[in-house]
Structures are given as C-alpha cells and as structure tokens.
C-alpha positions in Angstrom: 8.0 -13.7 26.4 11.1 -15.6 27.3 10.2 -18.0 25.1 10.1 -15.5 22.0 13.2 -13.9 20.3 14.1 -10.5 20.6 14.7 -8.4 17.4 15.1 -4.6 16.3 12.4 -2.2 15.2 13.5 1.2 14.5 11.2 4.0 14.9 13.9 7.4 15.6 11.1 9.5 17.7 9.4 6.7 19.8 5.7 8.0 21.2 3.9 9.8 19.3 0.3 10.1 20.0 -0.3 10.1 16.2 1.1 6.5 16.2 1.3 4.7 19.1 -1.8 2.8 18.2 -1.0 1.1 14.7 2.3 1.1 15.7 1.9 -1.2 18.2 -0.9 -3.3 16.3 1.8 -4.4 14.2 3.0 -7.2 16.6 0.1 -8.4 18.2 -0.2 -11.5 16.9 3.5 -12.3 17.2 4.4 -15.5 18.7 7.9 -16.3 17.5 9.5 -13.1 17.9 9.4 -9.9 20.6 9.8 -6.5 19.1 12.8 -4.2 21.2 11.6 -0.8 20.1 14.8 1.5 19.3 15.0 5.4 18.4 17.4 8.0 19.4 14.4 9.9 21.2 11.4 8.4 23.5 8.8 10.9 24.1 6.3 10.6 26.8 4.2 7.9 25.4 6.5 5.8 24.4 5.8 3.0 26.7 2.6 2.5 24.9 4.2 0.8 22.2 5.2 -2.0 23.9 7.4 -3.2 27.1 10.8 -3.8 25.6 12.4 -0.4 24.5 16.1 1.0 23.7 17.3 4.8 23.6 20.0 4.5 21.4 23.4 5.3 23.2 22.0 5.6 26.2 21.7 8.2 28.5 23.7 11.3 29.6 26.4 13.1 27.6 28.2 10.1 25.8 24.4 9.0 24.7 24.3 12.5 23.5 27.3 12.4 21.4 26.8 8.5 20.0 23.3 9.6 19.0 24.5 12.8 16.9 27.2 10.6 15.2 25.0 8.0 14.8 22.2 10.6 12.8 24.8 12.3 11.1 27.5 9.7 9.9 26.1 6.2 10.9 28.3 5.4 13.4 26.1 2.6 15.3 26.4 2.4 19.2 27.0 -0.7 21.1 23.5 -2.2 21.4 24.2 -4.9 24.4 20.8 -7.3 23.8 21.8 -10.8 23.4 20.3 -13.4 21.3 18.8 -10.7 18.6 17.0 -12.3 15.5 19.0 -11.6 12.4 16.3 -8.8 11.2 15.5 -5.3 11.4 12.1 -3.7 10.8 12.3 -0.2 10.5 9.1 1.9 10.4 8.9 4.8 7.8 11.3 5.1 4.4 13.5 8.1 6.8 13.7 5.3 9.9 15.0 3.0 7.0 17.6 5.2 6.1 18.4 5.4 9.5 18.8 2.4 10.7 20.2 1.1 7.1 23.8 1.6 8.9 22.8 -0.6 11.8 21.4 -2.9 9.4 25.3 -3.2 7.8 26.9 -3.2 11.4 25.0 -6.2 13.0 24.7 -8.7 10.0 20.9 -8.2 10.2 18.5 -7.9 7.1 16.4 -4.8 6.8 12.3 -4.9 6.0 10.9 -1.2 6.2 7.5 -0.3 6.6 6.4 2.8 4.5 3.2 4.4 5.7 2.7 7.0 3.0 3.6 10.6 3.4 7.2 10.0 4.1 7.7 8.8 0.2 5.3 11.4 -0.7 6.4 14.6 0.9 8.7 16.2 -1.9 10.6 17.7 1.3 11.6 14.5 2.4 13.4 14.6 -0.7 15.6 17.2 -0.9 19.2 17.4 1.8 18.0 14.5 3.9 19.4 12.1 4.7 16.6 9.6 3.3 17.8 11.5 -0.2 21.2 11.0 0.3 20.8 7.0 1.4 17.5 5.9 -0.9 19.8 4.6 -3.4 21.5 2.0 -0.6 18.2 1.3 0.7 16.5 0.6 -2.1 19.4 -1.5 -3.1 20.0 -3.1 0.2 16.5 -3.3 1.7 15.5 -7.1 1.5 11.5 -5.9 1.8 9.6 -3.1 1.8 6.1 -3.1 2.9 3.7 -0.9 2.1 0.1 -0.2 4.2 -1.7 -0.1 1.0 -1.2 -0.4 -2.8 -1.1 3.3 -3.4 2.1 3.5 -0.9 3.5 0.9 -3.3 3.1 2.7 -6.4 4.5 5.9 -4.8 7.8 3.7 -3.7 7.7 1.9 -7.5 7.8 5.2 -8.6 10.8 6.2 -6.4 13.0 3.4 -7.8 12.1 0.7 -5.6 11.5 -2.5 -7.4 8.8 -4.4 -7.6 10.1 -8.1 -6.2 10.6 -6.0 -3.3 7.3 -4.5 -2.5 4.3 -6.3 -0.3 1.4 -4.4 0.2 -0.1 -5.7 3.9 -2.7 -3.1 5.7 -2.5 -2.7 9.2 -5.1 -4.3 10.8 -6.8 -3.4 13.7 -8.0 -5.7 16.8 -11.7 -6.4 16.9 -14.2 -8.0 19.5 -15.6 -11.2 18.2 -19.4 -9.1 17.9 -19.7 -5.4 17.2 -20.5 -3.2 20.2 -24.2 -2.7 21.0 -25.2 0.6 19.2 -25.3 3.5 20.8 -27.9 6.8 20.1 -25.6 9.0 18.0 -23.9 12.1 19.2 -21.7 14.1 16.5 -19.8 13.3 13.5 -16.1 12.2 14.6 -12.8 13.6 13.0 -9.4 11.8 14.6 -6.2 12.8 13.2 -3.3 15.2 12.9 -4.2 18.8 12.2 -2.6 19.0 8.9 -3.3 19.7 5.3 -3.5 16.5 4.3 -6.2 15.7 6.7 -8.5 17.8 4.8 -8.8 20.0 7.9 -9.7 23.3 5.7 -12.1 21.0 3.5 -13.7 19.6 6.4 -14.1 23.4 8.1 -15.5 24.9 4.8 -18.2 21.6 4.6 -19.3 22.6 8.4 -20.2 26.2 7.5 -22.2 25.1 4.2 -24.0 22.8 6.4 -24.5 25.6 9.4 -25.7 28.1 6.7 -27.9 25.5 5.3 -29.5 25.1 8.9 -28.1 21.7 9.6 -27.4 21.9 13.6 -25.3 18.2 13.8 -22.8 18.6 16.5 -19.0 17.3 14.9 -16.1 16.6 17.2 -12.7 16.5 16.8 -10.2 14.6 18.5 -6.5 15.5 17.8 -4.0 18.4 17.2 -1.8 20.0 15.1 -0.2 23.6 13.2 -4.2 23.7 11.7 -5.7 24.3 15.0 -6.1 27.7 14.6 -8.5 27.2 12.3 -10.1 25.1 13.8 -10.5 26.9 16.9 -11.7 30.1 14.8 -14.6 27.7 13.5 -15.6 27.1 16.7 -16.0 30.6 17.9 -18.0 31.6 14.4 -20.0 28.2 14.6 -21.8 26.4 17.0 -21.6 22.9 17.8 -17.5 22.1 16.7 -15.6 20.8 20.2 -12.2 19.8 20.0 -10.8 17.8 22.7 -7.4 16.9 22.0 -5.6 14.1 22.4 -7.6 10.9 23.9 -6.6 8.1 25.5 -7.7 5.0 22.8 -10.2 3.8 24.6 -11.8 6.9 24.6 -11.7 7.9 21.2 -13.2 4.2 20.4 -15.7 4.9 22.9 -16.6 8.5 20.7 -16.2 5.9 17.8 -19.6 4.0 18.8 -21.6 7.0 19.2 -20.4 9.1 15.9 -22.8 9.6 13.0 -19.9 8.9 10.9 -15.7 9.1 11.1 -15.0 11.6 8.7 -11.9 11.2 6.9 -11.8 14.0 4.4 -8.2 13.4 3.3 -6.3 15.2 0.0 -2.8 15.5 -1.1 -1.1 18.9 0.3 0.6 21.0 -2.0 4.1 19.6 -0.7 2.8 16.3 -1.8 1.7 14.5 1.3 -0.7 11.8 0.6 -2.7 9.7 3.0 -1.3 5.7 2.8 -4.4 4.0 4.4 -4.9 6.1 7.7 -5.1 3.8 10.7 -8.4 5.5 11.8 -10.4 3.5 9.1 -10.0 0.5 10.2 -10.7 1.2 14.4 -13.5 2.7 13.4 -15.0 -0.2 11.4 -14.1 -2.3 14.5 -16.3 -0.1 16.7 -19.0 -0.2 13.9 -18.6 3.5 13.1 -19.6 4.5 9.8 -16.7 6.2 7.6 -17.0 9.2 5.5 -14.1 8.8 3.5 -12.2 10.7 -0.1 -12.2 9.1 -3.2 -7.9 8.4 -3.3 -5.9 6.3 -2.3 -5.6 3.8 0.5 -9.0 5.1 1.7 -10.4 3.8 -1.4 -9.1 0.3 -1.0 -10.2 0.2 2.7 -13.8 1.4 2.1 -16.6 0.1 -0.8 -18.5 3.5 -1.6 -22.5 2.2 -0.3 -21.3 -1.3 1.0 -19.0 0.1 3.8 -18.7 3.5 3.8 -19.5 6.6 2.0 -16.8 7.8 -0.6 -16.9 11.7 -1.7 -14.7 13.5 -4.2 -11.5 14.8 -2.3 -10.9 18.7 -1.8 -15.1 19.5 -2.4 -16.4 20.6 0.9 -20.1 20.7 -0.7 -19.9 17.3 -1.6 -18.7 16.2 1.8 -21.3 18.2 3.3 -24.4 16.2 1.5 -22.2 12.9 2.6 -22.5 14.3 6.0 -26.2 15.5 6.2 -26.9 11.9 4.3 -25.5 10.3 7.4 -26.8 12.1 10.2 -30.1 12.1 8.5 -30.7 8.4 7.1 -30.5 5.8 10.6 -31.1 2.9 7.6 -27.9 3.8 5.6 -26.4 4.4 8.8 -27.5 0.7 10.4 -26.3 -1.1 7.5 -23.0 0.2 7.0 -22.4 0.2 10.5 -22.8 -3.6 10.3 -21.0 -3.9 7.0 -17.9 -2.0 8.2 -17.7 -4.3 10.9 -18.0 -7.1 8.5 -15.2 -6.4 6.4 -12.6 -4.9 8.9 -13.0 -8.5 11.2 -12.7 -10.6 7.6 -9.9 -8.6 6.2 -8.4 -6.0 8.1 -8.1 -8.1 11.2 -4.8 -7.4 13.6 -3.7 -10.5 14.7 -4.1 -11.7 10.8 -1.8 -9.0 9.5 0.1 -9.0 12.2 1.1 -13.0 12.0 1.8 -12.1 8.1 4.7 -9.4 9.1 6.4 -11.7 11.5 6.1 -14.6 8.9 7.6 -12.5 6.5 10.4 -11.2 8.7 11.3 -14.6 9.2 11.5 -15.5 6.1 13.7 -12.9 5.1 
C-alpha cells in the first residue's frame, strides 16, 4: 500500500449493506492509487469498504458542527492526509454535490459515479441540495461515469454533456472456473425492499404460480419499507423465507443453488429506475441464472436466451411463466448457467473495470 497514492472518494453515509459490495469492487484492481473513503457518517459496516476511511470533521462536538456547515454551506473541514492525488471520485450525483465544495477547496478534479436512481428520483430534484448545485457540477465535474448507458441518457437528459459521460459497468470478481453446480433449492431475490425492485410484481407472480400449483420454494435475501408485504405473503403462502441481510459470502453461496436470481425491476412512480443492479453481475459469477425486466441497464447486462431470461417489466404473469420455465427446464437452466458465467468473466470482469476507473482518474 505504501507504495500507492492516497486519494478522496466521497460516499456521505459510508456502510450500507445495500452497497458495500460494488462499492468496494470499484478499486480492486488498483495499483497506482489507494482509495481514503470519506462521508460525514460511517455506519456499522463501513469497514467493509476498505481499510483507509475519514469521518469528516472528526469526532465529538466540533466534528458535529464542521459536518452541519459543511452539508449546509460547504464549508470543508481540515482533512490532515498528506500526499493526496489531485482527484476526487465521488459516488452518486447527491455525493457529487457534496463534495463539489471540497473539490474547489483542495485544487482536486472531480469524477462522479452515478448509479441510477439518484438522477432518476424526481425527489432528488426538488430543495436539495443536488438541485441547487447540478448546474456547478455539471459545469465543473471533469467526468461523470455512468454504470450503464441508460444512467447516461438519464444524466444527458439532466444537462450533462456528452464529452463528459463514460459509461463503465461495475464489474464483479470471478474465480477463473465456475463453481461446481449445485442441486437447486429456491429462486433467489437480493435487493432493497422497494418499489423499484419489483417487490409487489414479484409477490403477485408467486401467488399466480401458488394458485397454479407450482410448489418452488423462493427466497429472499434483503430488507426494506416493502417488507410488510412481504412478510404478509409468507403467512398466506407457503414456501417464501426471508432472511435478511447476509454476509456476501453467503448470499453467493444461495447464488449457486438458486433456480434463478430474479430481478423483477420497474420504474416507481417517483421515477426510480434501476442503473444496472450490482446483483446481475455476482450472480453470473456464481453461475446463477438471471430472471431479469426488459429496461434498462438489465437489458444491457443480460441477452434474453443466451444469458438470461428477459420478461416484460410490471407483468407478474409473465414473470411467473419465466419462473416456472426455470425451475422446470434443468437444459435451459445448464446452459445459461454456463453462458452467464461466460460473459460476466469476458466483460463484466472487476479487476478489468476496475483498472479502467483508476486509468481514467489519472488521466483526468
């Protein structure tokens, strides 16, 4: 490590389970530069991002203070790490905003990474302060990077130009042979319990299939403000288990006995739209089949037949038949299992992606 240079990333709430995972990924492959993780809050899994971490301000009652003017009038607090690399990479378009003033204070250029439903969400929009400094960053941003090509053409159509976009997924690390295939167990779901997930889309394709007589067991891993309904399927249903949270390795390890990762995403009424969710790509490096919607970044990441099964988002009937296809066919099941695994180590590799972003933070 000592012989690598320090330099900024910006995430404001540092830990969340939701994240960790990609977040990290992002840096594997570095080999010039060490990322120093800074926020204003580190939450209890925070360390999982890497080694090298920064509460902003500090701690105790002068922290406190600096991190309120900071967040509300971009007054940036000493930072004390030598020898920083003249970049910042902030994650999300609201972290970009943030750190946009620290950008200004230290000399340093700014790349942000979009991920999708933080340029989507018309919330996000409205008395915030990524409204009220969009114009600067757009302006002052020397790069935004965007996890798939539908992120870029929601940030196009926010004002961003197009000399400043670079569409790079994030990739995900994979084994140089897929794991040995495992007897499968239940269909997977890993994600946030929100709209956008598909959750009530998901619940309504379950029932059809339960009505229908079709018994497969489906799991999911996660939580969110939609667990109610979740939970509520479980009691009317049988066969729906959700776990919570899981360590990594344990969801991979689900991964490699799932029918399929089902990824039934749609865009929520308060516009929220999937960018490419990290989930595709780890389970295509554990040789899980994906059940996927038709939109978006999904659509770039998976080849409806080759790689995956694609299904028209928001129709729970449709979904249903992808599922009972699935769980029914072991051939379909064999071969996209090994094509998934195919295409995630040829293009969706992390150490690949990963050496792009630092090459392209040291260009800039």
């Amino acid at each position: 490590m000592s012989s690598t240079q320090p330099f900024l990333v910006y995430r404001d709430r540092i830990g969340a389970p939701s994240e960790v995972s990609f977040l990290r990924r992002q840096y594997v492959g570095f080999t010039r530069l060490h990322p120093v993780w800074t926020g204003r809050v580190m939450l209890p899994n925070a360390d999982q991002v890497g080694a090298h971490r920064l509460r902003l301000g500090g701690d105790g009652p002068l922290g406190s203070a600096r991190r309120l003017l900071f967040r509300q009038f971009g007054v940036v607090p000493p930072i004390g790490i030598p020898n920083l690399a003249p970049v910042l990479h902030a994650q999300f378009a609201r972290g970009g905003a943030l750190a946009l003033p620290m950008a200004r204070a230290l000399g340093m250029r700014l790349l942000v990474t979009l991920h999708a439903g933080e340029v989507s969400k018309q919330k996000n929009w409205h008395r915030t302060v990524l409204a009220r400094r969009w114009p600067d960053l757009v302006r002052e941003a020397a790069r935004f990077v965007c996890v798939s090509a539908a992120v870029a053409d929601i940030a196009a159509a926010r004002g961003a130009p197009a000399d400043k976009l670079t569409v790079l997924p994030i990739g995900v690390e994979i084994a140089p042979d897929p794991p040995p295939a495992m007897p499968p167990q239940a269909h997977l779901f890993v994600g946030r319990f929100v709209e956008k997930k598909g959750i009530s889309v998901l619940a309504a394709a379950i029932r059809h299939l339960r009505t229908a007589g079709d018994t497969t067991p489906v799991t999911f891993i996660g939580d969110g403000p939609l667990r109610p309904l979740l939970e509520q399927l479980s009691h009317d249903v049988s066969g729906v288990t959700l776990t919570g949270w899981l360590q990594p390795e344990a969801v991979r390890a689900r991964m490699t006995s799932a029918y399929a990762l089902l990824v039934p995403s749609v865009v929520a009424n308060d516009g929220d739209a999937e960018g490419l969710p990290s989930v595709i790509p780890e389970a295509m490096a554990q040789a899980c089949p994906v059940i996927g919607s038709d939109q978006g970044g999904i659509a770039e990441a998976i080849h409806h037949q080759e790689t995956g099964l694609l299904v028209a988002p928001g129709d729970p009937v449709v979904l249903a038949a992808a599922m009972r296809q699935m769980a029914q066919d072991a051939a379909l099941r064999t071969r996209l299992q090994a094509a998934g695994f195919r295409e995630a180590s040829a293009h969706l590799n992390a150490h690949v992606q990963s050496k792009k972003l630092e090459n392209l933070l040291l260009a800039i």
